[in-house]
C-alpha positions as CSV (number, residue, x, y, z in Angstrom):
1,X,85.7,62.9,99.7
2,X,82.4,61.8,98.1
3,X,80.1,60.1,100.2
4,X,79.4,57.1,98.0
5,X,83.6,56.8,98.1
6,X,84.8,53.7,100.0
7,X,87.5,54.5,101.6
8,X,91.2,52.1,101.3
9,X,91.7,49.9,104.5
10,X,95.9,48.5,105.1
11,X,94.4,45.5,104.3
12,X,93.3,46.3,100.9
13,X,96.8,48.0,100.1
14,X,98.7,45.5,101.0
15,X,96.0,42.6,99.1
16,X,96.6,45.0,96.0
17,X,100.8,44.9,96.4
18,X,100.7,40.8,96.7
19,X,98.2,40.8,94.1
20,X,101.1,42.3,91.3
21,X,103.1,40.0,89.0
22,X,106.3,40.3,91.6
23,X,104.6,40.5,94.7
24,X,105.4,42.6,98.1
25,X,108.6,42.0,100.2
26,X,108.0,43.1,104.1
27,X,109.7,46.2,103.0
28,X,107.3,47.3,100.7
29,X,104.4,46.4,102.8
30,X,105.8,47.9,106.1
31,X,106.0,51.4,103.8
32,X,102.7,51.1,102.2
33,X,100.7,50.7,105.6
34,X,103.7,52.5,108.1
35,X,103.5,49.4,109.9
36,X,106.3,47.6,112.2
37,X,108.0,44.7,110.6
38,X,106.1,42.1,113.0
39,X,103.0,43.3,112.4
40,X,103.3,42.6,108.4
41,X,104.1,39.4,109.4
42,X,101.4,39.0,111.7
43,X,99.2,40.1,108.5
44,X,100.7,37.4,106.6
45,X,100.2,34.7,109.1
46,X,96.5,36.0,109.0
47,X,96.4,35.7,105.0
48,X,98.0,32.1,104.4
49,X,95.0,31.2,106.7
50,X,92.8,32.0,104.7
51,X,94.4,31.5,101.4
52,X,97.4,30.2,100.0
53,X,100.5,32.7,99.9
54,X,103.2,31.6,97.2
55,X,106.6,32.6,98.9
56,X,108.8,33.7,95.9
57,X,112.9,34.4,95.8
58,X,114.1,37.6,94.1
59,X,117.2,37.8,91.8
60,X,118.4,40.1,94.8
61,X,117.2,37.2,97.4
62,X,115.1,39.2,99.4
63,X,111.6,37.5,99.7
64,X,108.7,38.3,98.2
65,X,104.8,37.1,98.6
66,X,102.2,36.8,96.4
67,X,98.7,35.4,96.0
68,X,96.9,34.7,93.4
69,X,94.2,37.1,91.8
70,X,90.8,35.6,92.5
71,X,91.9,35.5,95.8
72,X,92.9,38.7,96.2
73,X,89.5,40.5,95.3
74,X,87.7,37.9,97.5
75,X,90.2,39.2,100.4
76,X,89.6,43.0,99.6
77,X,86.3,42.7,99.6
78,X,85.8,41.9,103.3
């Protein structure tokens, strides 16, 4: 790994999955950052804090959240 190469923090993945068009269900996010289903929500109390999470319904009707995209590279960049 170079040295000038910033390495990916959980937080930023999981900024970058709620940053797409259909957002992240807890699924996705537990997978992307192996963590426990609590702990993503924990994470997502953490972000609508800071920021408003829009809460979406999927045809399926398993939940899915998003942010918006300004937001998002404001979030990974801390």
């Amino acid at each position: 790994m170079a040295a000038s190469t910033k390495p990916r923090t959980k937080s930023a993945t999981v900024t970058r999955l709620m940053s797409r068009e259909k957002g992240a269900t807890l699924d996705e996010i537990a997978k992307a950052t192996e963590w426990k289903p609590h702990s993503c929500r924990a994470f997502l109390t953490g972000i609508r804090k800071k920021a408003r999470v829009l809460r979406q319904e999927r045809p399926n009707g398993v939940t899915s959240y998003r942010i918006v995209e300004e937001l998002a590279a404001e979030l990974a960049s801390e």
